[in-house]
VOMAR-910733 format. One record per residue (C-alpha): z, y, x. Coordinates in steps of 0.001 Angstrom, whole numbers, plus 500000, padded with zeros to 6 digits. Layout:
N
ZYX/...
This chain:
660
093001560530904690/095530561992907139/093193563211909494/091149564922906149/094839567210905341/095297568159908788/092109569528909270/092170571513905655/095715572269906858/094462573699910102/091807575532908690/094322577641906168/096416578277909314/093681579520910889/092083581600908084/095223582906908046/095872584062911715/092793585670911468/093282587545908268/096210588716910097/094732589813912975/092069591856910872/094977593715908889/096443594848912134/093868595772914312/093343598149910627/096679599560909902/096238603153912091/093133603830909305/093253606153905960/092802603722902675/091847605141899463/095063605957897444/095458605084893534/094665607397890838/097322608541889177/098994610797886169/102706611178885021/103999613115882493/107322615012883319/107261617496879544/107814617029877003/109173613397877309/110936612900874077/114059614284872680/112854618139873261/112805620897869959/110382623133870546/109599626177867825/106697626781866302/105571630250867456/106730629613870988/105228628719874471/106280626204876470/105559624359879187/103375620789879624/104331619529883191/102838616472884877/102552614715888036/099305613427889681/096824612335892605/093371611774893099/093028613244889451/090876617013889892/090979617885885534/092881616758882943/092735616749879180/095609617095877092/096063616296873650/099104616124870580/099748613617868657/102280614732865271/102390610988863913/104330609280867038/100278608439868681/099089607217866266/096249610081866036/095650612557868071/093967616207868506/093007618117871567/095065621126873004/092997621514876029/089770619481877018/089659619850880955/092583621756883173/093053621910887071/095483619114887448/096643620122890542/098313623028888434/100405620338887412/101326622719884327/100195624295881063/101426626897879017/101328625820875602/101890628606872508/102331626857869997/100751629055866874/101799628155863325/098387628560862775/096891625613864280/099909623392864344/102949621735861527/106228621314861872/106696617457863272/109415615211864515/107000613264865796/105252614636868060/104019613281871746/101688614865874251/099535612698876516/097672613616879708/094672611601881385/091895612285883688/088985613714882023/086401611366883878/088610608348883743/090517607771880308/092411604991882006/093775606914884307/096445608521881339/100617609042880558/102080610623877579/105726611304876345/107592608185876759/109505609028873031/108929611501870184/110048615119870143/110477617724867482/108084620510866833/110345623291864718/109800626028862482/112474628709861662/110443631948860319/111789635050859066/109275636350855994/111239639115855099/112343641858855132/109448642971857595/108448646145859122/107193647562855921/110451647711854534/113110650145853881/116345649221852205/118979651167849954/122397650879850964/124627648456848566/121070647229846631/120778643197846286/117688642063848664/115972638748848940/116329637585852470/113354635316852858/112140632614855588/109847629313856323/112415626399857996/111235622894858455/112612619548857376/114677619137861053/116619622041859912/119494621728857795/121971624595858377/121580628239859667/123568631221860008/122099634508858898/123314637986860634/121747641338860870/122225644143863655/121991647614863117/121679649134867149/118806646980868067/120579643769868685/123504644992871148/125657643789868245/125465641009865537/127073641051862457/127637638037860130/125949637869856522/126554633694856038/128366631577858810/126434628774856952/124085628362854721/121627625382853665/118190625765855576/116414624948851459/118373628086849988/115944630632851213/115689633239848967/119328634450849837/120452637470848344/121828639868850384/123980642727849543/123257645643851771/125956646930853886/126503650658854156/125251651209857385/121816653749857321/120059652860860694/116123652959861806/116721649645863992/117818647027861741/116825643018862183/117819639466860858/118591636780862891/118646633014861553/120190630623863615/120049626408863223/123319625379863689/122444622073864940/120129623383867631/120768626644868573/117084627229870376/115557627152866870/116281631250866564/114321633780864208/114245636840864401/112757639836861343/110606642951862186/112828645954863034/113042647791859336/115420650370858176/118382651083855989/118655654232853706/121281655681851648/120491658325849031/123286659239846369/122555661686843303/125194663924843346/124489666780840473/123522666238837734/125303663243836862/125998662635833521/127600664786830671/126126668338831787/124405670833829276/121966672760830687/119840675563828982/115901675627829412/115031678172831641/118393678595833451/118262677657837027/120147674622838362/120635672837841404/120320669221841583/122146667812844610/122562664820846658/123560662833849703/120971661002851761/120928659537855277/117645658271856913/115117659661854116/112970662313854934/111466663568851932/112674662665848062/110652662809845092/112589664602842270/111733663577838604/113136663905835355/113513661752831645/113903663358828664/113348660007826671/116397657927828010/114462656872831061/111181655360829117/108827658327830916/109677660150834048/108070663565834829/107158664817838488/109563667882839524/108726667546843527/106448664881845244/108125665373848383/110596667627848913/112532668014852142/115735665516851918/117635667375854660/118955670445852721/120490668398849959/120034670565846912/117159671557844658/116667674793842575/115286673305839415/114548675501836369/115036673406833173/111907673028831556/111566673212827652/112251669515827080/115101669715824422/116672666811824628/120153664709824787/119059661509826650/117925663404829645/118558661410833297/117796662942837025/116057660456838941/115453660543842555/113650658811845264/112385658235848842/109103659876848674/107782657316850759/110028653973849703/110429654168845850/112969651258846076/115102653805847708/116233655817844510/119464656649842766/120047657825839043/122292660019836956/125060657398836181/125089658925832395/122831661439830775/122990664846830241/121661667373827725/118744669966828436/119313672934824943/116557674444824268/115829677608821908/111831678614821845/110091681567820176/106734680111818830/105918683216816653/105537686284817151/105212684714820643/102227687786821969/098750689382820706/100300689307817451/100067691537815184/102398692972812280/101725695841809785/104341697575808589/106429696832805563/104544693205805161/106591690095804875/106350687997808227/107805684902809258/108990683956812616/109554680344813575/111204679034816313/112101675561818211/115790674143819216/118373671701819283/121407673905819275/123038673639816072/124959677214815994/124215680006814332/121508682520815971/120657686198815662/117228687503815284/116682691188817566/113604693211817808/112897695247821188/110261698049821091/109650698242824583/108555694505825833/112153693302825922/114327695888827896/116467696464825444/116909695111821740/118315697880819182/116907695775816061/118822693363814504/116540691769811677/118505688909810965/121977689209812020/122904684872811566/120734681962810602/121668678513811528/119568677637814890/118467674357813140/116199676297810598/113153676608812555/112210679997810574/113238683406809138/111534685602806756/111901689188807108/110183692610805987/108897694182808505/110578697615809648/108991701023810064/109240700675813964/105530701185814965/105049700051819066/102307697993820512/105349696567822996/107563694620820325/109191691140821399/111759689048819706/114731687668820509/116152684724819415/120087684006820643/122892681400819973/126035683423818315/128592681007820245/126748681271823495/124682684482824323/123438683430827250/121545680817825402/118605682672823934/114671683175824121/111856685902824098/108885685951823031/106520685655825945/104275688622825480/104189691963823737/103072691816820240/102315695331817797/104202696256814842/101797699304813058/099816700539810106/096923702029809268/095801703880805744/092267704496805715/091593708012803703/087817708231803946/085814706997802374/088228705516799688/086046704053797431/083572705241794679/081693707732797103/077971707693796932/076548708701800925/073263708917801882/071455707138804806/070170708389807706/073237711342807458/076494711670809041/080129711416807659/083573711183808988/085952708371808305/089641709189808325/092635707231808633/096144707641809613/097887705151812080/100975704059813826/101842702004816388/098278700999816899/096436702849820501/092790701273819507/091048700808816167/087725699347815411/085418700452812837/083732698175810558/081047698367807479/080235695676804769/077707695363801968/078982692066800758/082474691940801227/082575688679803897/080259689643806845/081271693099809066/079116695248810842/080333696925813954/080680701160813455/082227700823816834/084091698334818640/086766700990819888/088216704507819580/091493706185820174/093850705705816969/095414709133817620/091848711407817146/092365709981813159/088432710269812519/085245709265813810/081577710234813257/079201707773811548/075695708175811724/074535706281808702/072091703797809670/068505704862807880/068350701021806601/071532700572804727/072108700955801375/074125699069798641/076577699748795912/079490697640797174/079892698863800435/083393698542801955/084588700299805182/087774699017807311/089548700342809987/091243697562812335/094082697265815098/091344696471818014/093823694785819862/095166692645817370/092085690970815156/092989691655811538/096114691585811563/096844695499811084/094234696836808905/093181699101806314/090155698962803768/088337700984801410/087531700249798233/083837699616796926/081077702955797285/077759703709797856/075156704402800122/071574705373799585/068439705479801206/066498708595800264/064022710109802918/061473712761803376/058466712047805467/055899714465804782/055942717683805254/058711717199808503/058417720594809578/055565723079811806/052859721736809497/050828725103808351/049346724734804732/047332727032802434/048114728592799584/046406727334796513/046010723971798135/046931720393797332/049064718890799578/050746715156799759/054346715127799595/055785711938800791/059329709733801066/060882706503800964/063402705707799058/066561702533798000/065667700494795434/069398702322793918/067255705676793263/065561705537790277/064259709223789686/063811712296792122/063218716211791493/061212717873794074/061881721128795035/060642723882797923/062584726897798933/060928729852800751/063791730819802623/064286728099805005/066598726610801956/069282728968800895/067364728953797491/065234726661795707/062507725795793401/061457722769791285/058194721726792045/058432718456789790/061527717054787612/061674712704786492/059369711552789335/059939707674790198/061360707051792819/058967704310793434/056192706832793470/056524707398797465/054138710158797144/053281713250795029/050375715417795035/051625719165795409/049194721964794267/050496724872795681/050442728596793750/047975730763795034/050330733183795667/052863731172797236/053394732370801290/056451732182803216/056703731091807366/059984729451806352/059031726831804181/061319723597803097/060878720636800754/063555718770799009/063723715303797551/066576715181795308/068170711670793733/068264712903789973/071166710238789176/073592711985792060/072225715435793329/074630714811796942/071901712451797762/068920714498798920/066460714614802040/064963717960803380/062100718254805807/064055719021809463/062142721898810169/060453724357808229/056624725377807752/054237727804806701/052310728437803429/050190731336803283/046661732770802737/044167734925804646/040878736576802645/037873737528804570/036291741140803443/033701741566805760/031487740234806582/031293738096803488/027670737244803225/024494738519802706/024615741341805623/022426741804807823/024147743133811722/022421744437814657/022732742416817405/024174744866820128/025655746924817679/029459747039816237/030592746126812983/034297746360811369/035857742695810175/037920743466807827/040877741054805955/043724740534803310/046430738337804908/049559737568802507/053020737626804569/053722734393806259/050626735078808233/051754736727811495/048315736809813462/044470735178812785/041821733949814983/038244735323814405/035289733563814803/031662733210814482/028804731178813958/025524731187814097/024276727627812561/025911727936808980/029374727047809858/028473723648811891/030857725324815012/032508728389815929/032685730958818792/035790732617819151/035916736260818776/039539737168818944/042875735257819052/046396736115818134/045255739447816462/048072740701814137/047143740042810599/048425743052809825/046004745253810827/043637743851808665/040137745575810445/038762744203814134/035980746203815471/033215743561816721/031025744379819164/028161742311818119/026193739851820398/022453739654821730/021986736420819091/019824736723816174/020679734177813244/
């Protein structure tokens, strides 16, 4: 048994030395280090802010990548921030957007090799991811000076208490708005300083960790006071005022106005240039005493200021005569008229479009009337106005707006009962004044007017009017009009006639025989009942019946004309038996007449070659005859002579070689 534990005994010490002696003959060799990681940051205890970068540093050998991950729930899960890295960087910049990550006070980062998940460290304790946001104001806005604002912003649950301050020269200095104020109270309402800059921020600080800062968008700070008007004034539509203000840091203002107390506002200027301060405003008709002056940043409505009490606008408005009217002399007229003034006003008439007003029509009528009546004076002008004006304050008055005519006219011709034929011509006659143009106008039933003409010069007094052949009636009226005025001016005539009684056959040249019957023809109104016909032989200066009672209707009459009857300056009248001044006569005259052939006559026998005397009676509207001949009983002729003077009565023929 002894010799059994020495020998194990010496066998251990051996094993031993030799172990020994194999470690040392290695220990000038390389052996393979240890992989391994250590995280240095964030380690626990850290705040970092949401929105920031920071820095992951770690330690490590033998390790070529790394993966690093978060955990927000102290390990328990965890998401990746990067899935492979150098890790001999032994860094990584971390931003930390608010929109992949939550606030956290629980939060660890761990760090392992991506091909070995053994080989791993993370934060030895939990640290605090923070948010402290600012939501507004941002960028977009622009503030007014001594307004109430909501100062807005995101803080998470590690916050409790910040301080809020705001700089106005780009952060150089900071100027307290709450030393302290509970990190849950955001809105805060903050009264805006008077301090107008372009570089204005807000800075929110945690009290309890003063790396949690936030910081706004740079936004600005206007201040735009309405000077004039402010309350109280009365100003007079169409006077010129100036409205007037203070501004700082606004560009352009929009100018508006309310004449209903500030329930509708009405554009003045879009943008008009803030610099100059003042605004030439004519004061619309908008009578009213609730009116307000409203203005604005053209481009940042919250920016505005207000009339701190309203004002008045008086208002006095012609509405009639206001232009193109037109008044005839001695006629009752009204004019009306539009205000809120309650004095008394005076009524003027100018005759030369308002330069001066030497008419008083109605020397006082309380303003709050609305309307006069007058009688119109015997002022004739085509450049009348009216002017309406408050008797305690002259200056507050209105015009009318154009020129309107003050005239008459008196038609003389026709006046009524006349009885005019168609187809002939007749002056109408008037008198006018204060009218330049007249028109000219027919009617046959008293409701629809024909144009005579559109247009002719007043002064001349008369114009020629061709009857048309067509019309005819026993009510016709006549008017004469102010052209430039509708109806207003006018004149009528009473009720007359006009009647349609025409010649057509003969018209004049014809050439017709004595002892012949011959058609006489017209038309004629339905108004003309009976006619006498009648022919004169001295191109009219006398005449003769030819037939007495013929109808009308008839159209046509067969004329035998005497034997003896001759005359080269012949006429034919158609006369209306129920009013002679209706008539028709041919236009030109003709010829009746006779010419009696002697000899030859018939029955004698001529030798061809030889001469023989024709001989003639012609009565004394013949002038000259044509001789012929004919030798096949009359069938045709062969002229012998033309244009020999009747007179002569005898033609010496010298017969030709023809036998017959």
């Amino acid at each position: 048994m002894w010799k059994m534990k020495n020998i194990i005994s010496f066998l251990l010490i051996f094993a031993s030395i030799i172990a020994a002696q194999n470690n040392t003959s290695k220990s000038g060799e390389d052996l393979p280090q240890a992989k391994t990681i250590t995280l240095l940051s964030p380690n626990g205890g850290e705040t970092w802010k949401l929105g920031s970068t920071h820095t992951i540093r770690w330690s490590s050998t033998e390790v070529q990548f790394v993966r690093i991950d978060l955990s927000t729930n102290a390990g328990t899960n965890w998401t990746n921030i990067i899935a492979s890295t150098p890790a001999s960087v032994g860094q990584y910049d971390w931003t930390l957007s608010s929109n992949l990550y939550n606030p956290t006070t629980e939060a660890r980062i761990r760090v392992y090799d991506v091909t070995n998940g053994t080989i791993i460290d993370q934060s030895v304790a939990n640290f605090t991811i923070s948010q402290l946001d600012v939501n507004s104001p941002t960028a977009a806005n622009k503030l007014q000076v001594f307004d109430n604002y909501s100062i807005s912003w995101t803080a998470s649950s590690d916050i409790n208490t910040i301080k809020i301050e705001y700089t106005t020269d780009g952060g150089i200095i900071w100027n307290n708005i709450s030393a302290s104020e509970a990190a849950t109270a955001s809105p805060f309402t903050w009264n805006v300083p008077d301090a107008p800059s372009s570089t204005v921020q807000i800075r929110l600080t945690d009290l309890n960790n003063s790396v949690n800062v936030a910081y706004s968008d740079t936004f600005s700070i206007a201040s735009l006071t309405l000077t004039s008007p402010n309350g109280g004034e009365d100003w007079f539509s169409g006077e010129t005022h100036a409205i007037t203000w203070n501004s700082t840091n606004v560009t352009n203002v929009k100018i508006e106005y309310s004449s209903d107390n500030g329930l509708t506002w009405n554009t003045i200027e879009n943008a008009y240039d803030a610099a100059g301060g003042t605004y030439a405003w004519t004061v619309p008709y908008t009578p009213s005493n609730e009116v307000y002056v409203r203005l604005s940043d053209a481009s940042y409505s919250n920016v505005d200021d207000v009339a701190d009490n309203k004002f008045t606008i008086s208002s006095l408005r012609v509405d009639s005569p206001n232009g193109g009217e037109g008044w005839t002399i001695g006629s009752s007229q009204t004019i009306t008229w539009t205000s809120n003034i309650t004095d008394n006003v005076k009524i003027e008439l100018s005759t030369d479009s308002g330069v001066s007003f030497s008419n008083v029509l109605v020397a006082s009528v309380p303003g709050t009337d609305g309307s006069s009546t007058i009688t119109v004076p015997d002022v004739g002008t085509i450049f009348g106005r009216i002017k309406i004006s408050s008797l305690t304050d002259p200056n507050k008055f209105d015009i009318s707006d154009a020129d309107f005519s003050i005239g008459k006219i008196t038609l003389t011709s026709p006046a009524g009962g006349e009885n005019w034929q168609a187809s002939t011509i007749h002056n109408i006659t008037w008198t006018s004044s204060g009218v330049a143009v007249v028109a000219i106008e027919y009617t046959t039933d008293g409701t629809t007017w024909n144009t005579i003409t559109p247009a002719t010069s007043a002064s001349t007094g008369s114009y020629s009017w061709s009857i048309p052949a067509s019309l005819s009636g026993n009510s016709v009226k006549v008017r004469v009009r102010d052209a430039n005025t509708g109806t207003s001016i006018l004149d009528e005539s009473n009720s007359f006639t006009i009647s349609g009684l025409k010649l057509t056959s003969p018209t004049g040249g014809e050439a017709w025989k004595s002892g012949s019957t011959h058609n006489i023809t017209w038309t004629a109104s339905t108004s003309i009942n009976n006619i006498t016909i009648q022919y004169s032989t001295d191109n009219g200066t006398t005449w003769n019946n030819i037939a007495t009672g013929v109808a009308a209707t008839d159209a046509t009459y067969s004329w035998a004309i005497p034997a003896g009857l001759s005359s080269s300056t012949m006429r034919i009248r158609i006369v209306n038996e129920d009013d002679t001044n209706i008539y028709s006569i041919n236009s030109q005259y003709f010829r009746i007449g006779n010419v009696a052939l002697s000899s030859p006559n018939g029955g004698e026998t001529l030798l061809a070659g030889g001469t023989h005397n024709i001989t003639w009676t012609a009565t004394s509207s013949v002038s000259y005859v044509r001789l012929q001949y004919s030798t096949n009983g009359g069938t045709s002729f062969i002229n012998i002579a033309n244009a020999v003077d009747a007179t002569l009565g005898s033609y010496t023929w010298n017969i030709p070689d023809v036998t017959t």
